[in-house]
LOKOLDREN-881474 format. One record per residue (C-alpha): x, y, z; residue number from 0; chain. Coordinates in steps of 0.5 Angstrom, whole numbers, plus 500, padded with zeros to 3 digits. Layout:
REM LOKOLDREN-881474
{x X, y Y, z Z, nr NUM, kette A} $
...
This chain:
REM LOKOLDREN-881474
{x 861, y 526, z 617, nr 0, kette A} $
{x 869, y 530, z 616, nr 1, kette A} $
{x 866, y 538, z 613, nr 2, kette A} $
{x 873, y 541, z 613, nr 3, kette A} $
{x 872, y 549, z 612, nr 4, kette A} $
{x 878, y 549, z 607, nr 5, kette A} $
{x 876, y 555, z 602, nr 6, kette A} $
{x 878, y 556, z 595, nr 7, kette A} $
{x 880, y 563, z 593, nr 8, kette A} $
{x 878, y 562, z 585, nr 9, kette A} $
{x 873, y 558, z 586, nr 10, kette A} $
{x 868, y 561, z 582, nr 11, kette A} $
{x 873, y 561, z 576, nr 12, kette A} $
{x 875, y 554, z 577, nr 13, kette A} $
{x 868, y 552, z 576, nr 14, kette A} $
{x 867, y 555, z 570, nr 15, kette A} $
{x 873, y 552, z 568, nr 16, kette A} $
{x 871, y 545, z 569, nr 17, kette A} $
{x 863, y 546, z 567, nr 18, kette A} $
{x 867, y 548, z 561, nr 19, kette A} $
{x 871, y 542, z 560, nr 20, kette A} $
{x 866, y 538, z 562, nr 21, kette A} $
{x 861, y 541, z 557, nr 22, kette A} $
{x 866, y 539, z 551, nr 23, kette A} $
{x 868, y 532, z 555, nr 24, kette A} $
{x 861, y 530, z 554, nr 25, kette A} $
{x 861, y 532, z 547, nr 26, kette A} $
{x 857, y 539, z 547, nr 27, kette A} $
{x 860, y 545, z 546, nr 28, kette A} $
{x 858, y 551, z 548, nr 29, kette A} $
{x 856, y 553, z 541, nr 30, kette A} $
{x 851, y 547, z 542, nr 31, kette A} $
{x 848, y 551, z 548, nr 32, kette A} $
{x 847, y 557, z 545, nr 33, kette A} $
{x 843, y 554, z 540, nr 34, kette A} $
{x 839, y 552, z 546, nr 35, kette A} $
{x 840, y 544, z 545, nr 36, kette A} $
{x 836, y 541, z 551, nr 37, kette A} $
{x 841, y 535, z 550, nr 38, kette A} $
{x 846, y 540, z 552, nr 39, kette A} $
{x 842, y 544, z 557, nr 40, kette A} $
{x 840, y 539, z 561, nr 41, kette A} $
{x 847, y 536, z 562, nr 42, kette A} $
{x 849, y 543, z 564, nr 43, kette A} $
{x 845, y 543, z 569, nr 44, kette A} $
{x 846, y 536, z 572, nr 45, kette A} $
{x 853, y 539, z 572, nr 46, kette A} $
{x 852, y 543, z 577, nr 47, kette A} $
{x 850, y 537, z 582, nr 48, kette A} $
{x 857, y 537, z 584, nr 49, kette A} $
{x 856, y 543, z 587, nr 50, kette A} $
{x 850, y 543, z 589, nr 51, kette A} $
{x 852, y 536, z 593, nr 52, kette A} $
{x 859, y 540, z 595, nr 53, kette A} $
{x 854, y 545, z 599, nr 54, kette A} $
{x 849, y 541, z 602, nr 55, kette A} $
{x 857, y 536, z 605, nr 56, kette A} $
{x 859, y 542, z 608, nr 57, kette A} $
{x 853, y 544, z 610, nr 58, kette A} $
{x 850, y 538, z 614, nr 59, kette A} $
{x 844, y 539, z 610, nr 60, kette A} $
{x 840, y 532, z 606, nr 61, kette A} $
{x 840, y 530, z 599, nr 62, kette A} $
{x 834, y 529, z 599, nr 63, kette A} $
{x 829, y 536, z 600, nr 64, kette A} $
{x 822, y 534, z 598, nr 65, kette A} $
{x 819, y 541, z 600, nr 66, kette A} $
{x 825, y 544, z 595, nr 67, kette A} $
{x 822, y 538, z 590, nr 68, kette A} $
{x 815, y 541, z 590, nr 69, kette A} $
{x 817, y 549, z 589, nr 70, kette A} $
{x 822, y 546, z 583, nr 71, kette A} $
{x 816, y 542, z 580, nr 72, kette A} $
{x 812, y 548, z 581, nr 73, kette A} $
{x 816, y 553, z 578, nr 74, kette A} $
{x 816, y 547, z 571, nr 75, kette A} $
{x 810, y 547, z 571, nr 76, kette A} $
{x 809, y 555, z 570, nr 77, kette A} $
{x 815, y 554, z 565, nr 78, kette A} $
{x 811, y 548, z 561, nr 79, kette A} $
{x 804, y 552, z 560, nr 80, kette A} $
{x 809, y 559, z 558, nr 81, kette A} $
{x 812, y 555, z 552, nr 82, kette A} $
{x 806, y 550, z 551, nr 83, kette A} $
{x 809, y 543, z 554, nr 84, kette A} $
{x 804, y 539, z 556, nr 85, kette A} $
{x 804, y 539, z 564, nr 86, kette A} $
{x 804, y 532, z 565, nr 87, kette A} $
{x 809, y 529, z 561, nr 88, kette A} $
{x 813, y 536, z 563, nr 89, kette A} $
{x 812, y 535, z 570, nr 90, kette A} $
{x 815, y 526, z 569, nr 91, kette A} $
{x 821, y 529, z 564, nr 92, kette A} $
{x 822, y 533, z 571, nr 93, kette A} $
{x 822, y 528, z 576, nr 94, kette A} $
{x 827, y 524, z 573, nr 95, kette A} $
{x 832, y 530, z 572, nr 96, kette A} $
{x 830, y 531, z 579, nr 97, kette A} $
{x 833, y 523, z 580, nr 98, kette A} $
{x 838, y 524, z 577, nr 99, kette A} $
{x 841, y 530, z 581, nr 100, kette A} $
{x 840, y 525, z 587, nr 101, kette A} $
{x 844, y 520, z 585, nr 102, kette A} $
{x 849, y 525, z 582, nr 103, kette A} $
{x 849, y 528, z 590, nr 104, kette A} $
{x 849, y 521, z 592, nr 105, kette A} $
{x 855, y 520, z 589, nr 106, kette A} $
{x 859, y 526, z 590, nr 107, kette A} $
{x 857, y 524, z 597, nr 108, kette A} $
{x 860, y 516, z 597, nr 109, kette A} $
{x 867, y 519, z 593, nr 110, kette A} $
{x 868, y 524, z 599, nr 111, kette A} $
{x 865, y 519, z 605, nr 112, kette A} $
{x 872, y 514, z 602, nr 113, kette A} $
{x 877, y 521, z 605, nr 114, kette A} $
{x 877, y 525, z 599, nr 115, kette A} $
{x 873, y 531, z 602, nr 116, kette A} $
{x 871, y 537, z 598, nr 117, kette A} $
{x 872, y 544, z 598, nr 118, kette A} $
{x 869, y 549, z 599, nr 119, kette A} $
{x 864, y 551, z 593, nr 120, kette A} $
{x 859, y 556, z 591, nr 121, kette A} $
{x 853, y 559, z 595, nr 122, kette A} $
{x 846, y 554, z 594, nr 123, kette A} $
{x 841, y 560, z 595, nr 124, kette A} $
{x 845, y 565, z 592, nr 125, kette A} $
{x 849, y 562, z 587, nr 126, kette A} $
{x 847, y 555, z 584, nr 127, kette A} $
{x 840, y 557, z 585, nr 128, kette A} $
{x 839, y 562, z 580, nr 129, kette A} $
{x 844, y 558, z 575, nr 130, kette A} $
{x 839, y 552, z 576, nr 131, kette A} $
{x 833, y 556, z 575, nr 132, kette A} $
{x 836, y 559, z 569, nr 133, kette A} $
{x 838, y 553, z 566, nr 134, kette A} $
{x 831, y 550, z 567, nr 135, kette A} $
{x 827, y 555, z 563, nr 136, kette A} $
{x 832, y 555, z 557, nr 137, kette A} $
{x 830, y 547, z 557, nr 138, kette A} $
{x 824, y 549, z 557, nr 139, kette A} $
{x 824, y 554, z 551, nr 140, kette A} $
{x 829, y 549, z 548, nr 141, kette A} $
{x 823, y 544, z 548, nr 142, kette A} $
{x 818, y 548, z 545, nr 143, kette A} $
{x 822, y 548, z 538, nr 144, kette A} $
{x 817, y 545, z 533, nr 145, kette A} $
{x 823, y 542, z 529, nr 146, kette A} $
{x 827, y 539, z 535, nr 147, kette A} $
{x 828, y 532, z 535, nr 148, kette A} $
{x 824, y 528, z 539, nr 149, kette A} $
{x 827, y 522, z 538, nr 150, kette A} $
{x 829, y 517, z 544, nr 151, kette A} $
{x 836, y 515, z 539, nr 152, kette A} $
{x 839, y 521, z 542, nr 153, kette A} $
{x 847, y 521, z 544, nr 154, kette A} $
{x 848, y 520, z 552, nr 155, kette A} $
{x 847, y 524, z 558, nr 156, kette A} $
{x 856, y 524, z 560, nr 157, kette A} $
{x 855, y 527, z 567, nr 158, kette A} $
{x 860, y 523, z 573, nr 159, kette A} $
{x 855, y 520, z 577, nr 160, kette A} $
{x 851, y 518, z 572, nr 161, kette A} $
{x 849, y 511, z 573, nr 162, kette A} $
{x 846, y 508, z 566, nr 163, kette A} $
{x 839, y 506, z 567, nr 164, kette A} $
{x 838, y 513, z 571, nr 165, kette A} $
{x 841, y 516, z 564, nr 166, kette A} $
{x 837, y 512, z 560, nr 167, kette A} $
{x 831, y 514, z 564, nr 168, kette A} $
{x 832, y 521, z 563, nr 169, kette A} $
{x 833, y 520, z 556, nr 170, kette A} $
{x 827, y 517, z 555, nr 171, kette A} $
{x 823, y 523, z 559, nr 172, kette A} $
{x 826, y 528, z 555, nr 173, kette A} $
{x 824, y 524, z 548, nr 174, kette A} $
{x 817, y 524, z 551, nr 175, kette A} $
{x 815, y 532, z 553, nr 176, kette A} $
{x 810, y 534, z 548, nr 177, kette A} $
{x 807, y 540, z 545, nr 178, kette A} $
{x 800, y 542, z 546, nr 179, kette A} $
{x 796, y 543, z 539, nr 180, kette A} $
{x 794, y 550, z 540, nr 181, kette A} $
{x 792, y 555, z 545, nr 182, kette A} $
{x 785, y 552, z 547, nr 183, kette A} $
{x 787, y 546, z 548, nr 184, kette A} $
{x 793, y 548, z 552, nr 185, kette A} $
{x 787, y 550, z 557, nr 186, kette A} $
{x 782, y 545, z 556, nr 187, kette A} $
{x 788, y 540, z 557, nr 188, kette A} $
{x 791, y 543, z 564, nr 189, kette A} $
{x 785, y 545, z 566, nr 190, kette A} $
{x 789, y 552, z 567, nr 191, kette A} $
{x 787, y 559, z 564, nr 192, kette A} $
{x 792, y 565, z 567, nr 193, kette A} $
{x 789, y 571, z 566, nr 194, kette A} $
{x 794, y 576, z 566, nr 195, kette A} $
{x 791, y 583, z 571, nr 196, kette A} $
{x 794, y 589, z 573, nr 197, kette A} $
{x 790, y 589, z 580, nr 198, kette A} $
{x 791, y 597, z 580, nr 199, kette A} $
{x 785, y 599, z 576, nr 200, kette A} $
{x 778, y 600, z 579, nr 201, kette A} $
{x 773, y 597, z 578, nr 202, kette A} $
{x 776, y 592, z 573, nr 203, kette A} $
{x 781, y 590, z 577, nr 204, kette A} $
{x 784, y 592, z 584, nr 205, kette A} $
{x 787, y 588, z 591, nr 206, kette A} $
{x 788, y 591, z 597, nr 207, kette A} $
{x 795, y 589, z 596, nr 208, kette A} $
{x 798, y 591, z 589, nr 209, kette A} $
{x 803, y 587, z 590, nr 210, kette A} $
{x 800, y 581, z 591, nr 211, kette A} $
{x 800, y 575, z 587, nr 212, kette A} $
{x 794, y 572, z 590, nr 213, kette A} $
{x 789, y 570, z 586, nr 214, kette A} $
{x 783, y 571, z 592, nr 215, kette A} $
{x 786, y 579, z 593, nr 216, kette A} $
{x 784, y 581, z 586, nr 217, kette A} $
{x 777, y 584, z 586, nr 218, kette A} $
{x 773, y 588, z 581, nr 219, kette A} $
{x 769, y 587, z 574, nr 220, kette A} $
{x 774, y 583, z 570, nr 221, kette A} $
{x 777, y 579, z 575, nr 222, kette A} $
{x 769, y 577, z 576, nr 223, kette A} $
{x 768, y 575, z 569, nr 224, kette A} $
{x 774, y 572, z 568, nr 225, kette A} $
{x 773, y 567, z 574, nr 226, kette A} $
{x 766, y 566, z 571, nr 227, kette A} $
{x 770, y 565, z 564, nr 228, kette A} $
{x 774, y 558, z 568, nr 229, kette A} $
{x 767, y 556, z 570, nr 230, kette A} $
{x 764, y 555, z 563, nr 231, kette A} $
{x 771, y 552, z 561, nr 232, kette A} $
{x 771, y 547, z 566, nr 233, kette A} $
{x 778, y 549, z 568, nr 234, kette A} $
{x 781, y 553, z 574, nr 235, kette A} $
{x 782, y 560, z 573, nr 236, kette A} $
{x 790, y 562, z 576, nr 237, kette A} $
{x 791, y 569, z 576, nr 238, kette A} $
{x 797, y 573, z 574, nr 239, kette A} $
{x 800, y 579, z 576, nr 240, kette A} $
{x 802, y 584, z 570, nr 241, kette A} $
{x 803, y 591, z 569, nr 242, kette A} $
{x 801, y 596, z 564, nr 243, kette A} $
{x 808, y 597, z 561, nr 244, kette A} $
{x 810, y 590, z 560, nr 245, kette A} $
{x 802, y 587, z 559, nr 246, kette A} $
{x 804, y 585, z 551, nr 247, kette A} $
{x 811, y 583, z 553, nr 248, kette A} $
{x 808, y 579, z 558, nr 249, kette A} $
{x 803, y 576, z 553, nr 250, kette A} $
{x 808, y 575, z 548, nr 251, kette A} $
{x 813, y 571, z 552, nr 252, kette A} $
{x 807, y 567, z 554, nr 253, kette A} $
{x 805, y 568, z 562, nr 254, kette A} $
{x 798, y 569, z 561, nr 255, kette A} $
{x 792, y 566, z 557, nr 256, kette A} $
{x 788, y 572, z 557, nr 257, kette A} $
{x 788, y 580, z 559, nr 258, kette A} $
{x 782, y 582, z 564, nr 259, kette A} $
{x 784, y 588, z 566, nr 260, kette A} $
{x 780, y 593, z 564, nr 261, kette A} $
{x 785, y 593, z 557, nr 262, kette A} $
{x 783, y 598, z 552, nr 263, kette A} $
{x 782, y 595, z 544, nr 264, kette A} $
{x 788, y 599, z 540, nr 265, kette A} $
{x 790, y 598, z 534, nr 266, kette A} $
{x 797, y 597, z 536, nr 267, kette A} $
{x 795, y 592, z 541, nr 268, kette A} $
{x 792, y 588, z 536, nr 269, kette A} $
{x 798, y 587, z 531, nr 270, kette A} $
{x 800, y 582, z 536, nr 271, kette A} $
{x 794, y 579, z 540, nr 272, kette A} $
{x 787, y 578, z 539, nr 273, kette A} $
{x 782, y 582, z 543, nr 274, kette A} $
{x 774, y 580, z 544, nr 275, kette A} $
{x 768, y 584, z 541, nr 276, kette A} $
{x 768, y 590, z 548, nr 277, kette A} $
{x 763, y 590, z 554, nr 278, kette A} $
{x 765, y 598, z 555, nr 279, kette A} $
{x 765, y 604, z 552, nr 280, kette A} $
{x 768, y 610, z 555, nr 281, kette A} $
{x 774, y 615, z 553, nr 282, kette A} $
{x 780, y 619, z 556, nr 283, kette A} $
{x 777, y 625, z 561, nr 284, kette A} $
{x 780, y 629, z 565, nr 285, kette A} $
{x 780, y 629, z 573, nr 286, kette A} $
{x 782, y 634, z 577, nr 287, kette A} $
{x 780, y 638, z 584, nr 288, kette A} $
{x 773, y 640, z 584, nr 289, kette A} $
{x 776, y 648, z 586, nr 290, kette A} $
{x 780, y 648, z 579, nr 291, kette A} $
{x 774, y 644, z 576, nr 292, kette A} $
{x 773, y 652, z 571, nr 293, kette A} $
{x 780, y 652, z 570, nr 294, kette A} $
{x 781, y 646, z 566, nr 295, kette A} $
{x 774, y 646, z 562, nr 296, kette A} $
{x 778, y 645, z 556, nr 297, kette A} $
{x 785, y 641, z 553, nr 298, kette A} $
{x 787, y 647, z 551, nr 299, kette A} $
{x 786, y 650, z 559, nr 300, kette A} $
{x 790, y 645, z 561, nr 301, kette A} $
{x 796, y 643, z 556, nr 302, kette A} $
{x 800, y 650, z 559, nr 303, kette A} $
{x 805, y 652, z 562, nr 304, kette A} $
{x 805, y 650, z 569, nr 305, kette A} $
{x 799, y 645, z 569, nr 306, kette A} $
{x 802, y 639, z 573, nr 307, kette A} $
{x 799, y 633, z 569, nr 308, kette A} $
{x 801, y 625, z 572, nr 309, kette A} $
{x 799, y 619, z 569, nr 310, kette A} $
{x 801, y 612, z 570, nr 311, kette A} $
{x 807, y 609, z 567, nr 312, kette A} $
{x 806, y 604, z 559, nr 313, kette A} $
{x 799, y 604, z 558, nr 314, kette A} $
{x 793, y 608, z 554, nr 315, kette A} $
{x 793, y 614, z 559, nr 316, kette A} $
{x 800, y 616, z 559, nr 317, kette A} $
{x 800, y 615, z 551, nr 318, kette A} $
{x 794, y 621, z 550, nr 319, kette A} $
{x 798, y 624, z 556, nr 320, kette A} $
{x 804, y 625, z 551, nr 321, kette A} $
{x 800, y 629, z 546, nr 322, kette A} $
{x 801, y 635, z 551, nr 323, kette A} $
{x 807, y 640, z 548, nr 324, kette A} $
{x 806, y 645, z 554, nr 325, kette A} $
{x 804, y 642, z 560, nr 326, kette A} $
{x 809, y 639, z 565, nr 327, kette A} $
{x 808, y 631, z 565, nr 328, kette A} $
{x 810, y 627, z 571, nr 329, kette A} $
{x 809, y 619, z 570, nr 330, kette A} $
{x 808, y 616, z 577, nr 331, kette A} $
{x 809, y 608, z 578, nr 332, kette A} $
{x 802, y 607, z 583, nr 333, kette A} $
{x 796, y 607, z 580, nr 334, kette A} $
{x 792, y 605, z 586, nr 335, kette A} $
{x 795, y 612, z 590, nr 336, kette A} $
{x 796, y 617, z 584, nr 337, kette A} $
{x 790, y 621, z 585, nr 338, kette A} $
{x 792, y 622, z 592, nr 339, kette A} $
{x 798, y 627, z 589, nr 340, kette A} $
{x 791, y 630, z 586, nr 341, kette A} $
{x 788, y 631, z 592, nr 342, kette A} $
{x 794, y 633, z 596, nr 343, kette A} $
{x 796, y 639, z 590, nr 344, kette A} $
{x 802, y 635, z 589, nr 345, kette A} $
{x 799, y 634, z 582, nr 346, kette A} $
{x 794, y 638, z 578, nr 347, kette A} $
{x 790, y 634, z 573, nr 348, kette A} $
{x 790, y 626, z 570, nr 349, kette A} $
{x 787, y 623, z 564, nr 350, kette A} $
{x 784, y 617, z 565, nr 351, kette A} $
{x 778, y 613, z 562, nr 352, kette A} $
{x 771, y 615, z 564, nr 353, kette A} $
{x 769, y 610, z 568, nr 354, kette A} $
{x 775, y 611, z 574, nr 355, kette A} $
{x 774, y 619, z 573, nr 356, kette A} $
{x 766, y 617, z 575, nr 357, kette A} $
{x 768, y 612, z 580, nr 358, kette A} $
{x 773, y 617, z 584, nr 359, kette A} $
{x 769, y 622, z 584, nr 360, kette A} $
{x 764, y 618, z 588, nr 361, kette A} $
{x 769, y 616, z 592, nr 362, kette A} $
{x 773, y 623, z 593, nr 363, kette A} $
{x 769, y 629, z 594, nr 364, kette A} $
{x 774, y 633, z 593, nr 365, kette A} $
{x 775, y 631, z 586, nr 366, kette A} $
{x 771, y 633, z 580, nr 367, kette A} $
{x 771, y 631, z 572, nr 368, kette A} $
{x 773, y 637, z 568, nr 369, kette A} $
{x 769, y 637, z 562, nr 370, kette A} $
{x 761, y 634, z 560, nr 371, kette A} $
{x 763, y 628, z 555, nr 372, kette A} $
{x 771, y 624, z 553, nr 373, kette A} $
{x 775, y 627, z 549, nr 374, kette A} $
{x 777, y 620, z 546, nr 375, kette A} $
{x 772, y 614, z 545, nr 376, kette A} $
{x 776, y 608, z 547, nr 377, kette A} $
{x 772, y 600, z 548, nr 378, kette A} $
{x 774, y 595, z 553, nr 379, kette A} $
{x 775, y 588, z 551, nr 380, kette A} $
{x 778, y 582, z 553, nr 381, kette A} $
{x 785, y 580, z 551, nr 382, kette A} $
{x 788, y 574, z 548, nr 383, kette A} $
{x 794, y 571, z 544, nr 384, kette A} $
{x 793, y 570, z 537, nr 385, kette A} $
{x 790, y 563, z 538, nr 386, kette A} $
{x 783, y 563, z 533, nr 387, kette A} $
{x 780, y 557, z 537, nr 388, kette A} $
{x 781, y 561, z 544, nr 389, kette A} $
{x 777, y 567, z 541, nr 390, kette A} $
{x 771, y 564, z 538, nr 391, kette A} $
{x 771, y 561, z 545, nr 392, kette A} $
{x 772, y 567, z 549, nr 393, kette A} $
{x 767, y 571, z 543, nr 394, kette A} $
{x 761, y 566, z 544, nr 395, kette A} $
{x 762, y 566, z 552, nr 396, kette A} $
{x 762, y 573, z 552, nr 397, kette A} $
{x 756, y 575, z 547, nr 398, kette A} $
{x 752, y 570, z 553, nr 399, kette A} $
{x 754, y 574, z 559, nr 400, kette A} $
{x 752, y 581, z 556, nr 401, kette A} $
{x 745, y 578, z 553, nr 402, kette A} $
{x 743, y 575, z 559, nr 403, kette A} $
{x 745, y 582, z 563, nr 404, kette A} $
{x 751, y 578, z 568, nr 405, kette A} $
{x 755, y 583, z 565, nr 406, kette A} $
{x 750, y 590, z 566, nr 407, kette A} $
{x 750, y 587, z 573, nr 408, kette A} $
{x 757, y 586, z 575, nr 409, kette A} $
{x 758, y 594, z 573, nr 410, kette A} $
{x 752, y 595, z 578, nr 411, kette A} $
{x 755, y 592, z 583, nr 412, kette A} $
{x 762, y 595, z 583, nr 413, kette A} $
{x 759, y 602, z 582, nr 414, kette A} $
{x 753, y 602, z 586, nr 415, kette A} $
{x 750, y 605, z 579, nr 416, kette A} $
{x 748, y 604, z 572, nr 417, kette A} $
{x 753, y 604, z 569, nr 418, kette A} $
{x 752, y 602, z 561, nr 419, kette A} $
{x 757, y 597, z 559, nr 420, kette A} $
């Protein structure tokens, strides 16, 4: 096989030209992908195969890449429980988008076999991939439309490369995705509840690794529950990685089933979510070195100038935090390290709930709860999308798991104490 190294200077731009003319060739405007059509988007996408078929020529590399195959079906089937697609008739709609790039490639590698070699086009990794990754997660979302058309009577896929019956075969995959009726039945269905944790608030959800986007590091009291909550559904539990600042866009945009974080009940919260009865109450209370323990007996003490407060970025703390007016406040991204500025007296106090000040201050001797009771009264609960059927769910399970003490003895065991939900 000929791979000559010609380069193209204006490669890039003579793409987006021909992607654009192609676009319009094919009857789909711009304007149509805009209105995120999937007729259109998919066809964008198959567009790229010539690029795609470009690379892997000068490269020496096969068409055909079945380990790439199953990340790209692994990453559709992601993107089809976060728009409400059911997963089967997603996975089959994307085996023959996956067809059809193959026989696009075959195509383009025929026509340059005959003497007409490509030249040089753009990067796979660094620039299609990221084009393809973003075009299927707009298919996706596009597919999820409750008023989009599901007929199979829809105008032609027009891609050089082509071939009708592959065409037709798309066509009729696309036609068929279908949409999970509610959010409880998207779980029983797939047999998949994400559940969305932070992994950096002890005890209810922590990892070695705070990185970590595996399920089996997460540890803790909620990661427990959620696991038992899997079970009682008959479905495997799937853990997803969020953060406090982005825990109810995460929700909203769909990226988990429920929150089991150790998450606050609160009225703006609940604006956008459902939440289930709570299983621990406590409140916000102040941590600090155990010499300064007299010092900042009272919010008063503390909220001065000079007191050094931290608190973790996007949640309930730095909320309660920012009602200081005197104190200096420095928001610190770690939560699993933060008491470590305490400790090392590159902070003086943070505010948190009671039950991590009582778990730090077993942990490290030298750290103290500055005041008898909270100054808040705050409930955890189990977060969730507004799904009624998912709550009543959740709601019926719970009542059981706090009647029959498994809740009481998860807070024993991750406290070695008893601690009262």
């Amino acid at each position: 096989m000929s791979s000559p190294h010609s380069s193209c200077p204006h490669s890039g731009r003579s793409r987006w030209l021909l992607l654009f003319l192609s676009l319009l060739i094919g009857d789909v405007s711009l304007a149509s992908a805009d209105r995120e059509e999937p007729r259109g988007l998919v066809e964008a996408r198959l567009l790229l195969m010539k690029d795609v078929a470009r690379y892997k020529w000068h490269h020496q590399r096969p068409i055909e890449d079945l380990a790439r195959e199953r990340v790209v079906l692994k990453h559709a089937r992601s993107d089809a429980l976060r728009h409400g697609l059911d997963v089967d008739s997603y996975a089959a709609f994307m085996n023959a988008q996956i067809n059809a790039a193959k026989v696009i490639q075959q195509y383009w590698f025929r026509h340059w076999q005959r003497g007409h070699a490509p030249t040089v086009g753009p990067d796979l990794t660094t620039e299609l991939r990221p084009e393809l990754i973003t075009l299927g997660e707009r298919i996706a979302q596009s597919l999820s439309a409750p008023d989009r058309d599901r007929s199979p009577a829809m105008t032609s896929i027009k891609v050089v490369g082509l071939d009708r019956s592959t065409m037709e075969n798309l066509i009729t995959a696309l036609s068929s995705v279908q949409i999970y009726a509610h959010r409880l039945d998207q779980v029983l269905s797939s047999q998949t509840l994400r559940i969305g944790t932070t992994g950096d608030y002890a005890p209810f959800s922590f990892a070695a690794d705070a990185l970590s986007t595996e399920s089996q590091t997460f540890q803790g009291i909620d990661i427990d529950l959620a696991r038992d909550l899997a079970r009682s559904l008959n479905v495997q539990p799937v853990f997803i990685k969020t953060s406090w600042p982005t825990l109810m866009d995460d929700l909203k945009n769909g990226h988990f089933d429920v929150g089991m974080s150790g998450v606050s009940r609160t009225i703006s919260r609940s604006h956008v979510a459902f939440f289930s009865q709570p299983y621990h109450r406590g409140g916000k209370t102040p941590i600090a070195r155990c010499t300064d323990r007299e010092r900042f007996s009272s919010l008063t003490a503390i909220d001065q100038p000079g007191v050094r407060v931290i608190v973790n970025p996007g949640g309930t703390n730095e909320r309660f935090t920012r009602q200081l007016t005197q104190a200096s406040i420095r928001v610190f991204g770690d939560n699993t390290t933060i008491f470590d500025e305490i400790i090392e007296d590159r902070a003086d106090v943070m505010f948190t709930d009671l039950i991590e000040v009582r778990l730090q201050t077993s942990r490290q001797p030298t750290l103290c709860s500055t005041m008898s009771a909270p100054l808040t009264y705050q409930e955890k609960a189990i977060l969730m999308t507004q799904d009624l059927r998912l709550k009543e769910v959740v709601s019926i399970w719970l009542d059981q798991r706090l009647g029959d003490g498994t809740v009481q003895s998860l807070f024993d065991r991750h406290m070695n104490t008893s601690e009262r939900p």
